[in-house]
N, C-alpha and C positions, 0 to 999 in steps of 0.2 A: 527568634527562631521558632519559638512556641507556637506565633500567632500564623504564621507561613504556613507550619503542617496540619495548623487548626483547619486553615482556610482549606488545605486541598485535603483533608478529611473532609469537610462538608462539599465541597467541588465533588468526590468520590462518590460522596450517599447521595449526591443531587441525579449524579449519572445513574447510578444503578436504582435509582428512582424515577428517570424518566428515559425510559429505551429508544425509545421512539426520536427523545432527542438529538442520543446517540446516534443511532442509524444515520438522521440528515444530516448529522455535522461529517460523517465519515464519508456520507455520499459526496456532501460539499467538496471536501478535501479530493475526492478522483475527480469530480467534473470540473475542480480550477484547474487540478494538473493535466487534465485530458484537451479542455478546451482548446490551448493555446496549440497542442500537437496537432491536433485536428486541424485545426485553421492551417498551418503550414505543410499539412500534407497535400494542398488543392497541388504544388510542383511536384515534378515527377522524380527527381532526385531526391526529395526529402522523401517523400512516401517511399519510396524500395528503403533508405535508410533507416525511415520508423519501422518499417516489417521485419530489418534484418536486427534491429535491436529490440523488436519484442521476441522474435523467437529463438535469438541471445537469451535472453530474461527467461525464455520458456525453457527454454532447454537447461539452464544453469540451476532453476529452481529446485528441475525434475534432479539431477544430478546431486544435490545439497540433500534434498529430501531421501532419497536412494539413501544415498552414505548416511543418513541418519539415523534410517530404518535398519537399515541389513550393512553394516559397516564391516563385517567379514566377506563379506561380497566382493570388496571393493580391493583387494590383497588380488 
């Protein structure tokens, strides 16, 4: 158990020692998820369905985020 939290201590100091690395593996991580939606939006049904579930996603964020901020708002 020792040598697991040894390792992602040093995994920890490696990141917050190299930012730049972080950044590309984060960008990594939205361009695999992104690519495949993209590809599937060239049909015209998928793309209204990606729109209406990004701005699902948009609108729900704004909403979470609200009641986070100002939660007597929300009564």
């Amino acid at each position: 158990m020792y040598v697991i939290v040894n390792q992602m201590g040093e995994f920890f100091s490696n990141v917050f020692r190299y930012p730049k690395y972080l950044i590309t593996i984060v960008l990594g991580v939205f361009a695999s998820f992104l690519d495949p939606l993209i590809q599937r939006s060239k049909n015209p049904i998928t793309a209204i369905s990606l729109i209406g579930a990004l701005i699902s996603a948009i609108v729900t964020f704004y909403f979470v985020v609200k009641a986070m901020v100002l939660p007597s708002s929300m009564i």
